[in-house]
C-alpha positions as CSV (number, residue, x, y, z in Angstrom):
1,X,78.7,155.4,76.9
2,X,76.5,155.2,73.9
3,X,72.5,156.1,74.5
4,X,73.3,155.2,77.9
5,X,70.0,156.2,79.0
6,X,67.8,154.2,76.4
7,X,69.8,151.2,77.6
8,X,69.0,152.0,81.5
9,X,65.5,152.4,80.2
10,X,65.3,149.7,78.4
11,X,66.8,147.5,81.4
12,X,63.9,148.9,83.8
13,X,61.7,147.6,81.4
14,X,63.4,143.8,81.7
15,X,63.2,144.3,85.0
16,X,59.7,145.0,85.4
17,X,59.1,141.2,84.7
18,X,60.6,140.4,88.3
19,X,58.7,138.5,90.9
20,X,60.1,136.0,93.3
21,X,59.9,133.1,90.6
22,X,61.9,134.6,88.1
23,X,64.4,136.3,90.2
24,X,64.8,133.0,91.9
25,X,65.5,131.8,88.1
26,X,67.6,133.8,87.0
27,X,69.7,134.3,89.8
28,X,70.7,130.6,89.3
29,X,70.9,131.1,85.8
30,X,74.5,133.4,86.7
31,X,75.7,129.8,87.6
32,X,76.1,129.7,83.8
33,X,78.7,132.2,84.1
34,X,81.1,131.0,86.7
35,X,84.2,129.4,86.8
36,X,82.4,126.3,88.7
37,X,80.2,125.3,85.0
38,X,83.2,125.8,82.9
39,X,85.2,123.5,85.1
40,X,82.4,120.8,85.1
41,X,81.5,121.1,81.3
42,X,84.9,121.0,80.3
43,X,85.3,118.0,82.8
44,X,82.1,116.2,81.5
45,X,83.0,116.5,77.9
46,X,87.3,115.5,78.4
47,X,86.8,112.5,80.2
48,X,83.4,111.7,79.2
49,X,82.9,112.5,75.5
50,X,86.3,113.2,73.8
51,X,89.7,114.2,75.5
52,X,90.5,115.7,71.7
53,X,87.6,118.1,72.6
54,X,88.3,118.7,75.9
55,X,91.6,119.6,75.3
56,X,90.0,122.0,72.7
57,X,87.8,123.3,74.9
58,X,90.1,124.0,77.5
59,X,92.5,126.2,75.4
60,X,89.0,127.6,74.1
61,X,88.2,128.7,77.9
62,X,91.4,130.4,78.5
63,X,92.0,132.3,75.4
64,X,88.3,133.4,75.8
65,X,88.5,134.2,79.3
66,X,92.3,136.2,78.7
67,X,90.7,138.3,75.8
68,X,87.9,139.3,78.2
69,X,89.9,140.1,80.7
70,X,92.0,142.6,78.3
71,X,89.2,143.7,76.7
72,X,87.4,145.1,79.9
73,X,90.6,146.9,81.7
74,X,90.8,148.6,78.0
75,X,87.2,149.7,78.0
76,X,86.6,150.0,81.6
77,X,83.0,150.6,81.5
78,X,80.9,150.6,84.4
79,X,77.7,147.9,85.2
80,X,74.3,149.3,85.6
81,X,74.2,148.5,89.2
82,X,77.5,150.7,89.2
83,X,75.2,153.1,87.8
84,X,72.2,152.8,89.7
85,X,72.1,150.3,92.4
86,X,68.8,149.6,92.0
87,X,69.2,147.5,89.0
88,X,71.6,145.0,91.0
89,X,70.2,141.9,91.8
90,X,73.4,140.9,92.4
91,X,77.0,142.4,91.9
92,X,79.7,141.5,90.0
93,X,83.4,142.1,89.7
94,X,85.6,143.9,87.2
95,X,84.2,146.4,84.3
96,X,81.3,145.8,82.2
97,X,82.4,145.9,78.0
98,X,82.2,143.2,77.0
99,X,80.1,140.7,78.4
100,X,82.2,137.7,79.8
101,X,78.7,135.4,80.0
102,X,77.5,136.7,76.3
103,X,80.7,135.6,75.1
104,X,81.5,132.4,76.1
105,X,77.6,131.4,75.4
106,X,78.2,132.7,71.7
107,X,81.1,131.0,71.6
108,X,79.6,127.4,73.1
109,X,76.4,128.1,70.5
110,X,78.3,128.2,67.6
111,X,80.5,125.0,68.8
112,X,77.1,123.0,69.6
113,X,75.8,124.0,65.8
114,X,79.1,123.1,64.3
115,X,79.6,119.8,66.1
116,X,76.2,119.1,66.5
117,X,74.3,117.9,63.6
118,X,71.4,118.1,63.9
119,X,67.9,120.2,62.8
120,X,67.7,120.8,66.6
121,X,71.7,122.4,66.6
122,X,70.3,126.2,65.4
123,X,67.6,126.7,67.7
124,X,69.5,125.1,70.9
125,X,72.3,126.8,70.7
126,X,70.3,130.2,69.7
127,X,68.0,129.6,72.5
128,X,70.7,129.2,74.9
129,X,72.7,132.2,74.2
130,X,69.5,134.2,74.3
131,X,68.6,132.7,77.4
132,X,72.3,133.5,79.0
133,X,72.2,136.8,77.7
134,X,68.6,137.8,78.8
135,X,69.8,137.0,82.1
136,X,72.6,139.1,82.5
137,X,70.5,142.1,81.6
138,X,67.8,141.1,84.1
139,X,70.0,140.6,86.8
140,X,71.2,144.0,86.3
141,X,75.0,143.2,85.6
142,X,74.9,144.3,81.9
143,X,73.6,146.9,79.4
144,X,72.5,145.8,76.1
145,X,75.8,147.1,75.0
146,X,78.1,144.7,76.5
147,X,76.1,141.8,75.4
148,X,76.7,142.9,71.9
149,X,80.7,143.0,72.3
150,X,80.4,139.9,73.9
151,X,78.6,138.3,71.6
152,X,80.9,139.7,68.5
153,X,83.7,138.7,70.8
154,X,82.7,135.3,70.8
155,X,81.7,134.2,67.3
156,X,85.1,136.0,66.6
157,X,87.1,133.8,68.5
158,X,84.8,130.9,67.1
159,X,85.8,131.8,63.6
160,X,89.5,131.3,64.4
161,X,88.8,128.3,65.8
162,X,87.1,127.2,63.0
163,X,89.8,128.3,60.5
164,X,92.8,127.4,61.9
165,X,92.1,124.3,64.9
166,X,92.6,121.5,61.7
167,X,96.3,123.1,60.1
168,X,97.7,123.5,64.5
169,X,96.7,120.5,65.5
170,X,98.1,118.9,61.9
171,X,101.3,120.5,62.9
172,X,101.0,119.4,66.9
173,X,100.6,116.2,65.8
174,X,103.7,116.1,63.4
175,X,105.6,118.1,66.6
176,X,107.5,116.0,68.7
177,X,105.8,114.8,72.4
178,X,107.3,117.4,74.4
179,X,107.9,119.9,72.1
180,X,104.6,121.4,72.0
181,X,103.3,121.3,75.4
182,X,107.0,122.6,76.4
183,X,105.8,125.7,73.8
184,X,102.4,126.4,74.6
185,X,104.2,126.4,78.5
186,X,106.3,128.7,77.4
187,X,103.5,130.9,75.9
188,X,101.8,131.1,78.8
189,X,104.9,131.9,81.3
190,X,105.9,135.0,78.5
191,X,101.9,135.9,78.4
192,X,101.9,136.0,82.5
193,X,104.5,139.0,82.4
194,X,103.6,141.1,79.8
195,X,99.8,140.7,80.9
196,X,97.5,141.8,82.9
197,X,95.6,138.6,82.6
198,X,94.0,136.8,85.9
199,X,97.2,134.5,87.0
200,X,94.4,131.4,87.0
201,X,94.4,131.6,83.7
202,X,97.6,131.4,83.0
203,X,98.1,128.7,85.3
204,X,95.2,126.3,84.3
205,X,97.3,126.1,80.2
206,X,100.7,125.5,81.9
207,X,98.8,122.5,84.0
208,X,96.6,120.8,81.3
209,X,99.7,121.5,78.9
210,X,101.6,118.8,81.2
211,X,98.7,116.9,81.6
212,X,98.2,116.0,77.6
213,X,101.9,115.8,77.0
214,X,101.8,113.2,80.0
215,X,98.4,111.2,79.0
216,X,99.9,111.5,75.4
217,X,103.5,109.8,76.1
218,X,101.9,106.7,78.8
219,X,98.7,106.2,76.7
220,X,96.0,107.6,79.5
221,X,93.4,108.3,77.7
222,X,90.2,106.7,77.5
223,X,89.3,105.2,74.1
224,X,87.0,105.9,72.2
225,X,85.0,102.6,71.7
226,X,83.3,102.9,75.4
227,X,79.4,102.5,75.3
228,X,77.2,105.7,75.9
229,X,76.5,104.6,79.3
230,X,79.9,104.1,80.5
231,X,80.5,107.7,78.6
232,X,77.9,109.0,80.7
233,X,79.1,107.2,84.1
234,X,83.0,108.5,83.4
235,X,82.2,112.0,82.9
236,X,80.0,112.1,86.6
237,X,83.2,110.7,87.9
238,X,85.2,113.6,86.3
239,X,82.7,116.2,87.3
240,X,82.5,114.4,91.2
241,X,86.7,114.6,91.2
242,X,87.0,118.5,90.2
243,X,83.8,119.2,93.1
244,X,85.8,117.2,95.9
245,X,88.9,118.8,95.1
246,X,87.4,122.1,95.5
247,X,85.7,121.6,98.4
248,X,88.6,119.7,100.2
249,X,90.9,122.4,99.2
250,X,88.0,125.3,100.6
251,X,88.7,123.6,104.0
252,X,92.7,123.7,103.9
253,X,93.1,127.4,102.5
254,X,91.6,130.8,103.9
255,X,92.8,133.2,101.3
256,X,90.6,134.0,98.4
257,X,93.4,134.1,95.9
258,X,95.5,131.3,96.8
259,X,92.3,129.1,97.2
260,X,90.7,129.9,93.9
261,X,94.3,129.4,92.4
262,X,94.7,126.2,93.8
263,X,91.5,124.9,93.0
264,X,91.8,125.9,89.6
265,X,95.0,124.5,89.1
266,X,94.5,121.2,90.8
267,X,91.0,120.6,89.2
268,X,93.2,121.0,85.8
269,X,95.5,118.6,86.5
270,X,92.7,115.9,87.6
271,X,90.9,116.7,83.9
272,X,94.0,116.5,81.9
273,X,96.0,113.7,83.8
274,X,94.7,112.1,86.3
275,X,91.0,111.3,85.8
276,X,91.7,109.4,82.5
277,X,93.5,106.3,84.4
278,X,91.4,106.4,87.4
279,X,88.0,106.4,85.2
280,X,90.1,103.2,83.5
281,X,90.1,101.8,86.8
282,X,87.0,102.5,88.0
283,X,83.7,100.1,87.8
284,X,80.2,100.4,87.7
């Protein structure tokens, strides 16, 4: 690994700022990088905000999440605390290059600054990478390394995003109904066996694929003329469906795998299909 000692020295200097307070801090700051935030921001910001960017968002989290994935088995660096256990505040799973948490908060700074405008845009969304990243190397999880490749990682998949989202969704919307969900399916069932990809993934684009080609053909989706309150109020409810399907679905399975799986998929299908018409429904 490059200057691996300067970056194991320059950790035990991070982590010479610990005390209760801040370890208590940023241990709940690794919230920020679990599958539990992603599901809930996504959830808040499809039924709440816009389904168009939730949908965007979703396809977003997965293709960030796959190239991750690939890009740590090819690597297969270690984490510090693999290194030297003291450094672990906590542990965490899989290799460390790049950094999954420094690239998906690059990649939700630079959407922030390009939807967002506003003078506040910049230092909010640089703030908040910062922030995420600082963390990872405090708790230990990280070199200095990995939050670079993340963070290159990130703005990359940011800049395709940004040059190619307009001419796809041009052509998705000129694609007949079932055509492109029946695709992007397809994509994702081919992708499952030539990858090496977590099967969550995988399965989470197959669901909300359905789920938008369903909302799209019966009209589910919420428009676009709802006050900010009732915004507000529809995205709790989206937020409070994925939580309660979790957690009834925690107290049905008692395999990891198959839990996670399920939980993963069925919050999907709630976010894509189902929590559009019940929100409709629904009253304050």
């Amino acid at each position: 690994m490059i200057a691996l000692e300067e970056q194991l020295n320059f950790i035990q200097h991070v982590q010479e700022l610990r005390g209760p307070c801040t370890d208590a801090f940023f241990r709940f700051m690794h919230w920020f990088d679990t599958g539990e935030y992603l599901s809930a921001l996504n959830a808040f910001i499809w039924i709440g905000l816009s389904w168009r960017w939730g949908a965007r968002l979703g396809y977003l989290f997965i293709a960030n999440g796959i190239l991750n994935h690939v890009m740590k088995v090819a690597f297969a660096m270690p984490r510090p605390f693999m290194v030297d256990p003291a450094f672990g505040l906590i542990h965490a799973g899989s290799y460390g290059f790049p950094s999954g948490a420094a690239q998906m908060s690059a990649l939700l700074a630079a959407l922030l600054i390009y939807v967002w405008k506003s003078p506040w845009a910049w230092p909010c969304g640089i703030f908040y990478f910062l922030l995420i990243s600082f963390s990872r190397i405090y708790l230990g999880v990280h070199f200095p390394i990995d939050i670079l490749g993340g963070c290159v990682l990130g703005l990359l998949l940011f800049a395709l995003f940004w040059r190619y989202h307009r001419p796809i969704e041009k052509f998705a919307a000129e694609t007949p109904n079932v055509a492109l969900p029946a695709a992007i399916a397809l994509f994702f069932f081919f992708f499952a066996i030539l990858s090496t990809s977590d099967d969550y993934l995988l399965v989470i684009g197959v669901v909300i694929s359905l789920g938008i080609y369903l909302s799209r053909k019966y009209d589910l989706y919420l428009s676009n003329r709802r006050t900010l309150g009732v915004r507000m109020y529809h995205g709790l409810v989206a937020i409070g469906g994925s939580f309660l399907i979790g957690l009834g679905i925690m107290n049905l399975f008692g395999l990891e795998g198959t839990r996670m799986l399920a939980i993963y998929a069925l919050s999907a299908g709630w976010v894509s299909l189902f929590a559009s018409p019940f929100c409709r429904r629904a009253t304050l």
